[in-house]
Each structure stands twice: as structure tokens, then as C-alpha cells.
N, C-alpha and C positions, 0 to 999 in steps of 0.2 A: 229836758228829760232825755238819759241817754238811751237810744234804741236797742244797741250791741251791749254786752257785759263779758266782765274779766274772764280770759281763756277762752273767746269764741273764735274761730277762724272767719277772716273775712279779703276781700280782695278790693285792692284801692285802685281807681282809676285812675288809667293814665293821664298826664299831665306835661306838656310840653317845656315846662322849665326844672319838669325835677324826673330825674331818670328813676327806673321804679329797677326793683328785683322781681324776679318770676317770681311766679307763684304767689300762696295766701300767705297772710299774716295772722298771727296771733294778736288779740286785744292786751294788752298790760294792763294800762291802767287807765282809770278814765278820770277827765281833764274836766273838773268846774267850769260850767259855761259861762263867758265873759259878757261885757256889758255889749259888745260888738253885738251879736247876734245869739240871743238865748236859746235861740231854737234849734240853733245849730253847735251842740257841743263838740267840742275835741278829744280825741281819746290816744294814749301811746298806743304803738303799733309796735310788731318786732318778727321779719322775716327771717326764718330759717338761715338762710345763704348770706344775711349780715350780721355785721360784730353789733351794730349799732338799733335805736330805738328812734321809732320815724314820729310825728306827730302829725293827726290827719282829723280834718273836719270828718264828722258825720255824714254831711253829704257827699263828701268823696268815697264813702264807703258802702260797701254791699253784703250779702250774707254769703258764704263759699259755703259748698258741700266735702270739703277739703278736709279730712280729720290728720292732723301733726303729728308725726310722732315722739 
């Protein structure tokens, strides 16, 4: 079950093997949870300050008070 939905801002935790961008992210699109771990879905992400769309567990995510413009 996803927690976040499409167009919430949220902020991903940093992670030692993947360099992040400041700042929040917006939700795209959310990712059917695999057989891996159901509990845990995937959703696209997409920062402001990149060209590109990130893909980030559930549990690497948080809620922001950040509104995008």
C-alpha cells in the first residue's frame, strides 16, 4: 500500500552510494510493489534541480513541508 500519492513533495534519505540533489522531491509516479518486499513500494521521484526521474523505496522516503513551485 502506497503511503505518499502523486504530486506530494517528499525528501529522500541520504544514502552513501547514490549522491542526492538538495532539496524535496516531487512523487511521479507510483511503482507496483514487487514480490521482493510488498510492504515496501517504490515510487518515481523527480527533483527540481535534475533533468532526470529517480526511483526510491518507500522507506527511504519522508513527508516535506516543502510546496514546488
Amino acid at each position: 500500500m502506497h503511503k505518499f500519492h502523486v504530486g506530494q513533495t517528499v525528501e529522500l534519505a541520504p544514502n552513501a552510494l547514490r549522491p542526492l540533489a538538495p532539496g524535496p522531491y516531487e512523487v511521479r509516479h507510483l511503482v507496483p510493489a514487487s514480490d521482493r518486499d510488498p510492504s515496501d513500494p517504490c515510487y518515481r521521484i523527480k527533483s527540481v534541480d535534475e533533468t532526470y526521474e529517480r526511483v526510491a523505496l518507500q522507506s527511504e522516503l519522508s513527508p516535506s513541508n516543502t510546496i514546488l513551485a
